[in-house]
C-alpha positions as CSV (number, residue, x, y, z in Angstrom):
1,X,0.0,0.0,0.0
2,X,1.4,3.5,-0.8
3,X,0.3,6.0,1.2
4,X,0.5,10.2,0.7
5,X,0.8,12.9,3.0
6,X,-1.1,15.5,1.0
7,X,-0.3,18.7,1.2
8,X,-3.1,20.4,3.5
9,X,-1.7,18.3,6.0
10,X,1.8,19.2,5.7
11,X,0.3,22.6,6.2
12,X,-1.1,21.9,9.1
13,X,1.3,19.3,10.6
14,X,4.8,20.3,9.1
15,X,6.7,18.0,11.1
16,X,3.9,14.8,11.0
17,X,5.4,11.1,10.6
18,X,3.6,7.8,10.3
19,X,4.9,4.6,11.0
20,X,3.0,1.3,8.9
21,X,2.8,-1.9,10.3
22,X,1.6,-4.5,7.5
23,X,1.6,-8.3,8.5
24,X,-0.6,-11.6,8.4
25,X,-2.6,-12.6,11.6
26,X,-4.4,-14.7,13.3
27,X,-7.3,-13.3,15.0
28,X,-9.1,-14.4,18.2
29,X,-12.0,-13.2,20.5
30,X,-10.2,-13.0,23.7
31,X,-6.3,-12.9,25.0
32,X,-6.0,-12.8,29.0
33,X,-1.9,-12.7,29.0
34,X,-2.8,-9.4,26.9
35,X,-5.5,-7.9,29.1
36,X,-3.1,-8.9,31.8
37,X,-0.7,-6.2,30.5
38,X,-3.5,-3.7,29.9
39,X,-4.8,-3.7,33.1
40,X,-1.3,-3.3,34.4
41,X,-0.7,-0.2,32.2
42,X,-4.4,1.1,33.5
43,X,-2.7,0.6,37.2
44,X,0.1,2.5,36.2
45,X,-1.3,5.7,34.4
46,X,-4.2,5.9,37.4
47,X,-1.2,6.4,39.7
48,X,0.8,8.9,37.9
49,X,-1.9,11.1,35.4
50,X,-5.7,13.0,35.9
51,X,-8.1,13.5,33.0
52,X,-6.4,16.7,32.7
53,X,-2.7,16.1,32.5
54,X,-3.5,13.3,30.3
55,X,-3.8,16.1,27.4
56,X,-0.2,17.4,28.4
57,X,1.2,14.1,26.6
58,X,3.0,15.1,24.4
59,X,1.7,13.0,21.4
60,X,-2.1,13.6,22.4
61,X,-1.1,17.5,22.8
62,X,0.1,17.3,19.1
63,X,-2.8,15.7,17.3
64,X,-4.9,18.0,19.7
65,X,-3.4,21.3,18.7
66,X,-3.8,19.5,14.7
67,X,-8.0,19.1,15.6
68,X,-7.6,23.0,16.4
69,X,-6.1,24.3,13.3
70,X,-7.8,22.1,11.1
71,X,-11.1,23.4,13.2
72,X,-12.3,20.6,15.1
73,X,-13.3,20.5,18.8
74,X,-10.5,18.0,20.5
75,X,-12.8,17.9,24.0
76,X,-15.9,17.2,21.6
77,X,-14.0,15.0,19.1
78,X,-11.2,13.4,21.2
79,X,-8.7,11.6,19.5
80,X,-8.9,7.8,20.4
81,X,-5.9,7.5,22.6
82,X,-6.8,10.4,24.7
83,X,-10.2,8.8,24.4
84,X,-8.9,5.4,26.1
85,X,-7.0,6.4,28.5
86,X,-9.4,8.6,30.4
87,X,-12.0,5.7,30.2
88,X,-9.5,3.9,32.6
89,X,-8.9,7.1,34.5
90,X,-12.2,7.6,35.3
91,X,-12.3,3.8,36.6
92,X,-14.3,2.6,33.1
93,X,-13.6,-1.0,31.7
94,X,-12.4,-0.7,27.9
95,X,-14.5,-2.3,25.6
96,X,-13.3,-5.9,24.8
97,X,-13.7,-6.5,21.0
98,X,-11.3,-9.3,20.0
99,X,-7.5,-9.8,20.2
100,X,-6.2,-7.2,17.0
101,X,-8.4,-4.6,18.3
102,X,-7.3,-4.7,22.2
103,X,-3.5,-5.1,20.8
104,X,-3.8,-1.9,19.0
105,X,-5.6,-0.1,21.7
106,X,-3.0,-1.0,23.8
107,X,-0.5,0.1,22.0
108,X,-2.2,3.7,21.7
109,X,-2.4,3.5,25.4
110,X,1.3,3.3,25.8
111,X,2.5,5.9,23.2
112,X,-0.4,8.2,23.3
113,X,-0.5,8.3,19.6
114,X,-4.0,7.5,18.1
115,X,-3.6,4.0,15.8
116,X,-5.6,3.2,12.6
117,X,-6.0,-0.8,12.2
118,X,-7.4,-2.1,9.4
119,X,-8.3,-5.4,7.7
120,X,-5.7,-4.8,4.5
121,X,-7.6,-6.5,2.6
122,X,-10.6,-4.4,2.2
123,X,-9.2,-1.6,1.0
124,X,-10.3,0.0,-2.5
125,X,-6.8,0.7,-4.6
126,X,-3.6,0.2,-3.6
127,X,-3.1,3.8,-2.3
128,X,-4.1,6.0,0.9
129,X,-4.1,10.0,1.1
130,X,-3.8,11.2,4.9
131,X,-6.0,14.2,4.3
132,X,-8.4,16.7,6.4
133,X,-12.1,15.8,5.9
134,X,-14.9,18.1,4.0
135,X,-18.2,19.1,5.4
136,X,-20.7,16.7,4.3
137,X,-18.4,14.1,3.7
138,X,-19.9,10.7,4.4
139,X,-18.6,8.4,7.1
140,X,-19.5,5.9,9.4
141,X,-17.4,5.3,12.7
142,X,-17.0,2.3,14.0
143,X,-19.9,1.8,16.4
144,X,-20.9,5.3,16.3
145,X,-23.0,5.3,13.1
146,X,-22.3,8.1,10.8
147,X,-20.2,11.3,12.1
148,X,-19.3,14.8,11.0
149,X,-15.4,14.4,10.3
150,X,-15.1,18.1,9.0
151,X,-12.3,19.1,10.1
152,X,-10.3,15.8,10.8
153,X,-7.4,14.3,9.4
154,X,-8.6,11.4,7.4
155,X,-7.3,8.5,5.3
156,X,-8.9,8.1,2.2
157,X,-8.5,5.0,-0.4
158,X,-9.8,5.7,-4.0
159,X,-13.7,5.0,-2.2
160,X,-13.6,7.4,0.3
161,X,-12.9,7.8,4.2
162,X,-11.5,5.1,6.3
163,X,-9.4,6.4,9.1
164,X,-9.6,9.0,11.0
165,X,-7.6,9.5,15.0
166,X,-11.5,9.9,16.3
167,X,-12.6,7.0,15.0
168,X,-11.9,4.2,11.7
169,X,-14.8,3.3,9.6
170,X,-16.8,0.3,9.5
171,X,-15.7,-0.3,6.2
172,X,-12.4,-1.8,6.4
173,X,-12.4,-2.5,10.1
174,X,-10.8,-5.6,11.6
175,X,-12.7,-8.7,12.6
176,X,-11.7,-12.5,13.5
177,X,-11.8,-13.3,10.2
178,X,-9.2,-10.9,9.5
179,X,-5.9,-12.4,8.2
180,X,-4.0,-9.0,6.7
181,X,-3.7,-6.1,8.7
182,X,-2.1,-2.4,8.2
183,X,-1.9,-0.4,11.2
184,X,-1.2,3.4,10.9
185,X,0.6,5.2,13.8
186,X,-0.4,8.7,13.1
187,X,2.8,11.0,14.8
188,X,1.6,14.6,15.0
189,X,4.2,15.2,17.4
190,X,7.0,14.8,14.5
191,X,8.7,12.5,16.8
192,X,10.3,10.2,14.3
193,X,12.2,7.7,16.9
194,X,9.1,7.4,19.2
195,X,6.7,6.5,16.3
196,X,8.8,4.0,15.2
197,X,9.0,2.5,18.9
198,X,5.7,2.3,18.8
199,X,5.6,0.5,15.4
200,X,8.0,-1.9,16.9
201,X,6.0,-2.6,19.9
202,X,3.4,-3.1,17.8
203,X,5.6,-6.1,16.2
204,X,6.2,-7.2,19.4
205,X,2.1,-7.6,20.2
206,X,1.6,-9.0,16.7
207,X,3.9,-11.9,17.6
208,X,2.9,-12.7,21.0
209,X,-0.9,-12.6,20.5
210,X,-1.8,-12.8,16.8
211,X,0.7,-15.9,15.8
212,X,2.4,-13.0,13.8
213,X,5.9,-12.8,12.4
214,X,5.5,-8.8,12.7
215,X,5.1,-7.8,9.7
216,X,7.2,-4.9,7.8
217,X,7.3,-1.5,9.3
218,X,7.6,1.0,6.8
219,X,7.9,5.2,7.4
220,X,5.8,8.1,5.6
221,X,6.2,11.8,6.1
């Protein structure tokens, strides 16, 4: 998959980075060992952050400040990392989808950087535009129906909208039966090395819970 930085967001986000993850899975409803880790990353941030430092992260500051100047509402639309981690400040359980899903969430939880994943197979084209949405633009979250992504970076294949740091579409979402995944880690922050890390823990997840080699990591700026 080739994927473009268009220029509205280089205008916006001078310094933005993306790390891709592509690899073949295995999928599966439910990993313990992994909630294991989650809950122990939960224990962690409850201890050290407040539903208001949270934003002073430096990678969910950056995407925040990118929802400003592109014109969105970051407290109305948060992105999803910000989004999950005051769930388990607040003393909320995260939603348990299946294994792929929980891997990337936690993995957003760690870094702070919101994470598209996506079942690679369903894309339209073989390329993906990182772009800021248009009014009236349609697209429909995952689980949220359809929403107003005016004003949001988005990822677009040659159909339309499938990623935004709010929320993916339905789409090309991943499921069990997924075997082919591409995960986006969207660096607003312009923090090459730390986007990578997380692309690499990402690896790391892959293999120990989706009977993964890792894929191939690849950089896009």
């Amino acid at each position: 998959m080739n994927i473009i930085v268009s220029e509205e967001i280089k205008r916006v986000c001078p310094g933005f980075v993306g790390a891709a993850v592509e690899a073949h899975v295995k999928n599966t409803p439910f990993s313990q060992p992994l909630w294991d880790e989650m809950d122990a990353l939960g224990e962690q941030f409850r201890q050290t952050l407040t539903t208001e430092s949270l934003k002073d992260r430096k990678a969910i500051a950056a995407t925040r400040r990118v929802y400003k100047t592109c014109g969105k509402d970051p407290s109305r639309y948060r992105p999803s990392s910000e989004a999950l981690i005051r769930r388990m400040l607040q003393g909320k359980a995260l939603y348990r989808i299946d294994t792929l899903v929980d891997l990337v969430n936690l993995a957003s939880i760690a870094y702070g950087y919101s994470i598209g994943g996506f079942d690679a197979d369903k894309f339209e084209g073989d390329v993906l535009t990182l772009g800021v949405g248009r009014e009236g633009e349609p697209y429909e979250g995952i689980g949220r129906g359809m929403i107003n992504i005016a004003g949001l970076p988005v990822y677009r294949d040659s159909r339309g909208g499938v990623g935004t740091p709010t929320s993916d579409n339905e789409r090309t979402k991943m499921e069990l039966a997924t075997t082919h995944v591409l995960i986006l880690v969207n660096g607003y922050d312009g923090d090459r090395s730390q986007t990578l890390a997380c692309a690499r823990y990402l690896q790391e997840l892959l293999r120990k819970y989706a009977d993964s080699d890792g894929g191939t990591v690849s950089v896009y700026e």
